[in-house]
C-alpha positions in Angstrom: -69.7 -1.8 -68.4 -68.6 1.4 -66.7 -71.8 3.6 -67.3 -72.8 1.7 -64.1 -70.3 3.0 -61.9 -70.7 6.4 -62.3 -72.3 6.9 -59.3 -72.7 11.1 -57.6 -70.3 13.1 -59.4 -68.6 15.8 -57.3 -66.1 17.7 -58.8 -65.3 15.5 -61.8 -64.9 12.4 -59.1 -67.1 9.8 -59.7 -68.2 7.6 -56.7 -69.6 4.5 -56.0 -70.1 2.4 -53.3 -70.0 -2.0 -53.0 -70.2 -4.9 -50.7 -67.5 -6.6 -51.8 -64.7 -5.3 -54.2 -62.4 -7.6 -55.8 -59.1 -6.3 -57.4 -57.7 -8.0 -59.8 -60.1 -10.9 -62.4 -57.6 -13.4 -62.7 -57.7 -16.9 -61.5 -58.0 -16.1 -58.3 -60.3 -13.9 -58.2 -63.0 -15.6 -60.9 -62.4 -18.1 -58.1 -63.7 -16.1 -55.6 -66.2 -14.7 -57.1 -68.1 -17.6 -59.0 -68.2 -18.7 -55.4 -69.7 -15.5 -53.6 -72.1 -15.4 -56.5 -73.6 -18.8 -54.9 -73.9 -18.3 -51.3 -77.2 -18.8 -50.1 -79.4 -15.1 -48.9 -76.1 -12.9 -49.9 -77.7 -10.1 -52.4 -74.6 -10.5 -54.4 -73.3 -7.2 -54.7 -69.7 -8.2 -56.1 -67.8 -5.9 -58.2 -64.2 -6.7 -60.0 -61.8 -3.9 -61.1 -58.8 -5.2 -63.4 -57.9 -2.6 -66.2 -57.1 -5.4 -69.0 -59.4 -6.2 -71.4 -58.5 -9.8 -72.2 -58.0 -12.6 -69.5 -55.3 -15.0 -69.6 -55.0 -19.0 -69.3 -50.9 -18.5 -67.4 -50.5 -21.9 -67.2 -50.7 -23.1 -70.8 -48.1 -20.5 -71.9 -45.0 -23.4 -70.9 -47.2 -25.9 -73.2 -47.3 -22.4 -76.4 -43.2 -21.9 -75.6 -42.1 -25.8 -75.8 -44.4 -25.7 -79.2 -47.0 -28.0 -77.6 -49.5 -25.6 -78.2 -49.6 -24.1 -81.9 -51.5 -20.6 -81.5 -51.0 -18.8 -78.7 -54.3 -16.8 -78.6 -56.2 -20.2 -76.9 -54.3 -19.1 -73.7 -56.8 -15.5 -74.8 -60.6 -14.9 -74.1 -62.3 -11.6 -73.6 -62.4 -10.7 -70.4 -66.1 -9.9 -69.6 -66.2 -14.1 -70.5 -65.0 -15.3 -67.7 -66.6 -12.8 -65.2 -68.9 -15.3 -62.9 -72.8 -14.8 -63.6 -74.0 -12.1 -61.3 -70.7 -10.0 -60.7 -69.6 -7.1 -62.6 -66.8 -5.4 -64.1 -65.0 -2.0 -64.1 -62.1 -1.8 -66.7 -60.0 0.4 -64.6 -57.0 0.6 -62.5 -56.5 1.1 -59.4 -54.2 3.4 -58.1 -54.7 3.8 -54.5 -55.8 2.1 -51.3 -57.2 3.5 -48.4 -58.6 0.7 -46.0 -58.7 3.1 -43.3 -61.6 4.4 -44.6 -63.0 1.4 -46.5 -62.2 3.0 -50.3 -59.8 2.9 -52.6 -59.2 5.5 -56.3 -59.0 4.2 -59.5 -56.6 5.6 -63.0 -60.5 6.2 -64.2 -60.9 9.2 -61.6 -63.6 7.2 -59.6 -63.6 6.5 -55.9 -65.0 3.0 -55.1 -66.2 2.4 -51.0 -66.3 -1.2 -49.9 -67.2 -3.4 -47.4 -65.4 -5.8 -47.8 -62.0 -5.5 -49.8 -60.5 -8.9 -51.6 -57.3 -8.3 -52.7 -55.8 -10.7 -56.0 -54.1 -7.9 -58.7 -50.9 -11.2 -58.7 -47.3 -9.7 -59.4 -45.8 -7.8 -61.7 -43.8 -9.0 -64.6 -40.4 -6.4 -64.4 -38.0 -7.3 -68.0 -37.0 -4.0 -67.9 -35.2 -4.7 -64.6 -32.5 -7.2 -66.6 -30.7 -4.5 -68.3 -30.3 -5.3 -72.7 -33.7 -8.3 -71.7 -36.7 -5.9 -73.3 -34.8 -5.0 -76.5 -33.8 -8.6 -77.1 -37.1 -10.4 -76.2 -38.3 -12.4 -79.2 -35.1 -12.1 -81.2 -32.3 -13.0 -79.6 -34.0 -13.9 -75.9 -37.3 -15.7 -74.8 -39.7 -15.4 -71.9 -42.7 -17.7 -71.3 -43.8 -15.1 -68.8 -44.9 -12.6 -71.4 -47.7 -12.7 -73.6 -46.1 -11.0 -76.3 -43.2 -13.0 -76.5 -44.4 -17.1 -75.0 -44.3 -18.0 -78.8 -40.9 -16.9 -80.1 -39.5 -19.6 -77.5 -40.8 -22.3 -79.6 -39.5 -20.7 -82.9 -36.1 -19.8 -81.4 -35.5 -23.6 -79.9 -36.3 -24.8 -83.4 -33.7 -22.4 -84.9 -31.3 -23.4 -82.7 -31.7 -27.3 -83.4 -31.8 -25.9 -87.1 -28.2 -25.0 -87.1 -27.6 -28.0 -84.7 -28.5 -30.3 -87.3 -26.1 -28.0 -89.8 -23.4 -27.8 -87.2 -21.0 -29.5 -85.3 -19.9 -27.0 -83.0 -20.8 -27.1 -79.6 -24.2 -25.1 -78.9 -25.4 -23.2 -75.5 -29.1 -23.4 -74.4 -29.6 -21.1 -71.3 -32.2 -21.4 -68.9 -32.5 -18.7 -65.9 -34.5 -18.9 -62.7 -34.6 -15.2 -60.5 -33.7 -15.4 -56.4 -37.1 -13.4 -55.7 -41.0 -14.9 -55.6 -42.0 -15.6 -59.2 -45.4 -17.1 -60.7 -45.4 -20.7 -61.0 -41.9 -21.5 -59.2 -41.9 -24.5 -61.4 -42.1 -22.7 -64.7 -38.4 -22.5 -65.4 -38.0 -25.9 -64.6 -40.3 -26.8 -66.9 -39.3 -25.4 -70.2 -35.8 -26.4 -69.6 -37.0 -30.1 -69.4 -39.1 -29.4 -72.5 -36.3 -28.3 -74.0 -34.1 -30.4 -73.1 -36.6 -33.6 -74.6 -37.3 -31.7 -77.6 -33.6 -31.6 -78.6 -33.3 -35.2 -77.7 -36.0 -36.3 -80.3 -34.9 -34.0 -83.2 -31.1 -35.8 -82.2 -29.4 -32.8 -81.6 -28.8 -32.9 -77.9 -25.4 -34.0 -78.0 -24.5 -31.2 -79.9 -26.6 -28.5 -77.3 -25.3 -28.0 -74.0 -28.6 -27.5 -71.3 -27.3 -25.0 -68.7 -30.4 -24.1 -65.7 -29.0 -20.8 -64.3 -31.0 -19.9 -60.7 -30.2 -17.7 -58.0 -31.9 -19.5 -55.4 -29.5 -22.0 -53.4 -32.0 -24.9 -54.1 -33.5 -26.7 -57.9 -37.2 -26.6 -56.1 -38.8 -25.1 -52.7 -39.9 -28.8 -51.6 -37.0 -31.3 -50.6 -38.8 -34.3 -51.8 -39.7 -33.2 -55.6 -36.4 -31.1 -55.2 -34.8 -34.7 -54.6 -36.3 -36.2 -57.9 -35.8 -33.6 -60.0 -32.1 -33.4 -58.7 -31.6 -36.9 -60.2 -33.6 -36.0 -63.5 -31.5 -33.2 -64.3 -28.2 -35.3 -63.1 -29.6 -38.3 -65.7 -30.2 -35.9 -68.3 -26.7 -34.2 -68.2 -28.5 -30.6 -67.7 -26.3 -28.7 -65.4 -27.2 -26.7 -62.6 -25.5 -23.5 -61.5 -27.5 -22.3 -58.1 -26.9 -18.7 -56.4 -26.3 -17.0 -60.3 -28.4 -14.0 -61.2 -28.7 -12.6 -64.2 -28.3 -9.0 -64.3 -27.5 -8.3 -68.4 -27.6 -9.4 -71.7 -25.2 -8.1 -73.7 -24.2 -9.1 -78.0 -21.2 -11.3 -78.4 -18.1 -9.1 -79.7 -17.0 -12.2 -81.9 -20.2 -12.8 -83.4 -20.0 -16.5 -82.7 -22.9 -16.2 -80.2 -26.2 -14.9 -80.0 -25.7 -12.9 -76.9 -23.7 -13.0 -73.4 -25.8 -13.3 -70.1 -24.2 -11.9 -67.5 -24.6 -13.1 -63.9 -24.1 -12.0 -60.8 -22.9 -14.7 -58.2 -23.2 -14.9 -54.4 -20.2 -13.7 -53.6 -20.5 -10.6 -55.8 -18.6 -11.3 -58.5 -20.1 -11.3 -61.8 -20.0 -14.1 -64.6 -20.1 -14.0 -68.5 -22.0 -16.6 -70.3 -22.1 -16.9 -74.1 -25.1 -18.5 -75.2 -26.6 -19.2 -78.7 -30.8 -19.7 -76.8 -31.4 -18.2 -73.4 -35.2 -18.6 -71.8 -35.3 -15.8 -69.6 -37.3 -15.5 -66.7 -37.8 -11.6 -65.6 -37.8 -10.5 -61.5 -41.6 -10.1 -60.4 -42.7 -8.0 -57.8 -46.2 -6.5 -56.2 -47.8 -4.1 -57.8 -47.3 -0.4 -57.1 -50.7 0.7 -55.4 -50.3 -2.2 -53.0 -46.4 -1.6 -52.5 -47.2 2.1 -51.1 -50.5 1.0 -49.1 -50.7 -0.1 -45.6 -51.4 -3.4 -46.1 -48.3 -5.0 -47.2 -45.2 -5.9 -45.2 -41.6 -5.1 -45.7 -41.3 -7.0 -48.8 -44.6 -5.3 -50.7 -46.9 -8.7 -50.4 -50.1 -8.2 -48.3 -49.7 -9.2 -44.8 -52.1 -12.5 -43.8 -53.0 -15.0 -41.8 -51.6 -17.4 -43.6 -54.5 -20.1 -42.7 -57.3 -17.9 -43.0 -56.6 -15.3 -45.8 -57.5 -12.3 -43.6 -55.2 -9.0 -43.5 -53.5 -8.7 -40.2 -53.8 -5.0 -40.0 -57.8 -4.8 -41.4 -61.0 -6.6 -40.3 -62.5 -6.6 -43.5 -59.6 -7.0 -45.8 -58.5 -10.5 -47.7 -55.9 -11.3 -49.7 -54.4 -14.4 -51.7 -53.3 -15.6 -54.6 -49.5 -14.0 -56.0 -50.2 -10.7 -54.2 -50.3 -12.4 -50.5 -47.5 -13.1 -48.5 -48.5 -16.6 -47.7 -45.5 -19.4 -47.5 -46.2 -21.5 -49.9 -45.4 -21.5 -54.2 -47.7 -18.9 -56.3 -49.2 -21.3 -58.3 -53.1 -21.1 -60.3 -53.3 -24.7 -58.0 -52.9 -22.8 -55.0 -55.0 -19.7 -56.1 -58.1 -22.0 -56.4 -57.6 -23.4 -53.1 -57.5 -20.2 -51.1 -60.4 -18.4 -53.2 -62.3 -21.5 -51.6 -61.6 -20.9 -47.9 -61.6 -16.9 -48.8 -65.1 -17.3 -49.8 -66.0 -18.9 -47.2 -64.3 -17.1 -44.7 -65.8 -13.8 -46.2 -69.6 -15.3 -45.6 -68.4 -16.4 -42.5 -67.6 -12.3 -41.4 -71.4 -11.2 -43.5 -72.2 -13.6 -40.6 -70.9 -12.0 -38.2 -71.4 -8.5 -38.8 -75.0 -9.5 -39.1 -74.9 -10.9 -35.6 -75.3 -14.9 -36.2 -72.3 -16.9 -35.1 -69.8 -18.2 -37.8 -66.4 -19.8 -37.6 -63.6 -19.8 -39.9 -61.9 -22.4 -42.4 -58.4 -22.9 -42.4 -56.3 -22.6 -45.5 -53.8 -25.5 -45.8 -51.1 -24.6 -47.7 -52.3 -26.9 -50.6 -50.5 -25.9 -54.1 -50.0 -27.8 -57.3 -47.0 -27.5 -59.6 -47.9 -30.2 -62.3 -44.4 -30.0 -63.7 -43.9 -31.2 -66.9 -40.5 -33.5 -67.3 -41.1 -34.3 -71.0 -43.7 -34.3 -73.4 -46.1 -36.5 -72.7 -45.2 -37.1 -69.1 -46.0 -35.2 -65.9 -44.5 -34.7 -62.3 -47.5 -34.4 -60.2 -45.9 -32.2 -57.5 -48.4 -31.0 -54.8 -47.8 -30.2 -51.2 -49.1 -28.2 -48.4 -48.1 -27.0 -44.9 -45.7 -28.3 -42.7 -47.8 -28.6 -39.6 -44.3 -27.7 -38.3 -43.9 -23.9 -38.5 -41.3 -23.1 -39.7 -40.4 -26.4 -41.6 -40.4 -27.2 -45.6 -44.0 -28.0 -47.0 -44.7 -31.9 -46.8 -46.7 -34.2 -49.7 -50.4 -33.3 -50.2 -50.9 -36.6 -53.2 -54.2 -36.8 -54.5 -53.4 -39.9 -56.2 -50.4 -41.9 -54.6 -52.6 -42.6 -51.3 -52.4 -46.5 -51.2 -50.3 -48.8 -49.3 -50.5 -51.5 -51.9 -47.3 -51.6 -53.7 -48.6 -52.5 -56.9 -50.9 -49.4 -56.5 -48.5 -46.9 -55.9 -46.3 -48.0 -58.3 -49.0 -47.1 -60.8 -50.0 -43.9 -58.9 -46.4 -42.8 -57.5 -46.4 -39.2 -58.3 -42.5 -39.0 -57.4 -42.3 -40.4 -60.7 -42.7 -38.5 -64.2 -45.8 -40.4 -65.2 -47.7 -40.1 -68.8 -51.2 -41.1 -66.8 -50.9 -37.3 -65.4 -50.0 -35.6 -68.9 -54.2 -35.2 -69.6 -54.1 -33.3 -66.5 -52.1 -30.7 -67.8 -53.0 -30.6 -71.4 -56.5 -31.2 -71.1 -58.3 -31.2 -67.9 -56.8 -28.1 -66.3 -57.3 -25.9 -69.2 -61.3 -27.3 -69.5 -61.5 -26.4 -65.5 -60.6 -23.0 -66.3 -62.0 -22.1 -68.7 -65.4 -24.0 -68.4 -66.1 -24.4 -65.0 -63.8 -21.9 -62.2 -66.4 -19.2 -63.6 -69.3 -21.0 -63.0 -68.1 -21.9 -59.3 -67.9 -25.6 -60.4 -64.5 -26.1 -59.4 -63.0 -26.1 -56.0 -58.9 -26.5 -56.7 -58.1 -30.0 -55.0 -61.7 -31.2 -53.9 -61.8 -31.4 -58.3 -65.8 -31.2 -59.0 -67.2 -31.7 -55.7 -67.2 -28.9 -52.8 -65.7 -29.0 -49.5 -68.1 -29.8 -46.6 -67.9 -26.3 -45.1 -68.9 -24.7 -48.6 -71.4 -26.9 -49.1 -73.4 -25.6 -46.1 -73.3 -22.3 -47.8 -74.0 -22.7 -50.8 -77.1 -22.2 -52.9 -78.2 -25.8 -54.5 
């Protein structure tokens, strides 16, 4: 694969120059490109630099950790499978932007020019910022977030409803949510309902207290689904503690305990937790090259127009997905949506440059967060802009459209419903896996394109 960007060598430096340069091959940016690879009289010079050799299915990682899922490795596939027909791929990292000058350096020693730059490398995944988190993981602490680790949640909930069943004693499952941006916003939520019906059909839950640890001030960014799942976890007897960060794990000097979390409230003062199962979900933050470019803004995301994807600072410069500073959840549902318009948008500027007259689409705010209440049943959460600024994100339903009664009582997607469990178990993975690469998926619009694609694309 890299043989073919070894471009003219110059002392050791290896150059090479591209029309458009993705960074990052995750879902966003197969996104992208499956859909650059189809509009109609571009030559299709697309290349993608991600240094990892396999590509990951995020998403089905909460289904692996609540035991759902069996093996782990069918959230796996080779990387160079998913890589749209058309594009190509360097295994490298990058270490180094320069959009001032239209290049940017890669780990590999090569300098890559561009003319049009599409920024996706997501977030970073930071355990080692919990202090006692990395040596525990997988033993006495689980993360969903980590590849390494997403199926030692399963094993340790079953342990802990082991000695349940064994036990009287009063038991303490631990669930923790970070105050910063995080992938999937809903994830915590999720296993902690998981959990929390697992223990309930293996009748141990009365012996297992479910404690949801978060320090944000609110259970969910949207007030509606933050209003339902406010009542779930009230029904459920799961209690909430909000503005709690936790900053250590630490072993239990009696030894009655797996571990104590230790967290660090609002008003500074930290808090010991004994617990004998904590899910732990790390801080997350952008990646380095980006955090020391120009790009970003004073929190390390790229700066954008948060309707059409473009940098604020450079022309020919696009970013979306986790990486962007755009105000809405970091979610694969809202990653698919913006590749759409990005695409479009990025024709829209060939367009341009080329001197033909081309306007740009407008980004939403549309993002998913199919959250999963039980097994078996789905909260089909899914929102978009408030057309407000300023104000919360209002309702986007796909589904719950009708003004029938009967009708949305079938449909009502305020409701956990087992009519949206397929989506999640089966029809998202198939998606991604099967059609995002082949630019047969367009996020919301399902299996048919938006109008202002369609015009573009090649039939």
């Amino acid at each position: 694969i890299n043989a073919e960007y070894m471009g003219s060598q110059s002392l050791g430096k290896m150059e090479a120059h591209h029309d458009v340069v993705v960074v990052g091959c995750g879902a966003a940016a197969v996104q992208f490109a499956a859909q650059m690879m189809r509009i109609q009289g571009w030559s299709g010079d697309l290349l993608l630099i991600d240094p990892s050799d396999t590509h990951y299915y995020q998403p089905g990682w909460t289904l692996v950790g609540a035991g759902i899922w069996a093996d782990k490795t069918v959230t796996a596939k080779p990387m160079e499978s998913v890589v749209p027909s058309g594009a190509k791929l360097l295994q490298d990292a990058v270490i180094k932007v320069d959009p001032e000058n239209n290049r940017l350096y890669t780990k590999g020693f090569r300098e890559i020019h561009y003319k049009f730059l599409i920024l996706t490398p997501g977030m970073k995944v930071e355990p080692s910022l919990i202090k006692g988190l990395e040596e525990r993981l997988g033993t006495q602490a689980c993360s969903n977030y980590l590849y390494e680790s997403v199926h030692t949640t399963a094993k340790q909930l079953k342990t802990l409803v082991a000695r349940a069943s064994a036990a009287m004693a009063p038991f303490e499952a631990v669930f923790t949510n970070p105050s910063g941006p995080v992938k999937c916003g809903g994830a915590p939520l999720k296993i902690t309902m998981l959990a929390d019906d697992f223990f309930r059909k293996m009748g141990v839950r009365d012996r297992i207290a479910v404690n949801y640890y978060s320090g944000l001030e609110t259970i969910f960014g949207q007030p509606l689904w933050a209003r339902v799942l406010n009542r779930l976890f009230h029904a459920r007897q799961m209690s909430v503690y909000y503005s709690h960060e936790l900053i250590e794990l630490k072993d239990d000097p009696s030894k009655r305990k797996q571990g104590i979390a230790v967290f660090r409230r609002k008003d500074g003062k930290n808090v010991e937790v004994p617990y004998d199962f904590i899910h732990v979900v790390p801080p997350q933050c952008p990646v380095e090259f980006l955090r020391n470019s120009s790009l970003v803004d004073s929190t390390g995301f790229v700066d954008v127009d948060r309707f059409t994807l473009q940098s604020l600072r450079f022309a020919n410069v696009f970013a979306f997905g986790d990486c962007a500073n755009l105000p809405t959840s970091k979610t694969a549902a809202a990653a698919y949506a913006q590749a759409v318009v990005a695409a479009h948008n990025v024709a829209a500027s060939m367009r341009r440059m080329s001197g033909a007259t081309a306007y740009f689409e407008n980004y939403d705010g549309y993002t998913s967060c199919p959250m999963t209440t039980a097994r078996g049943k789905l909260l089909l959460a899914e929102f978009k802009y408030n057309p407000e600024a300023g104000k919360p994100s209002v309702p986007a339903c796909t589904f719950d459209r009708f003004h029938s009664k009967f009708l949305h009582s079938v449909f009502d997607q305020f409701r956990p419903r087992r009519m949206y469990w397929p989506l999640k178990s089966a029809m998202f993975p198939l998606a991604y896996w099967h059609l995002v690469p082949r630019g047969r998926w367009f996020g919301k619009h399902g299996l048919l394109a938006p109008s202002y694609l369609r015009r573009l694309v090649k039939k």
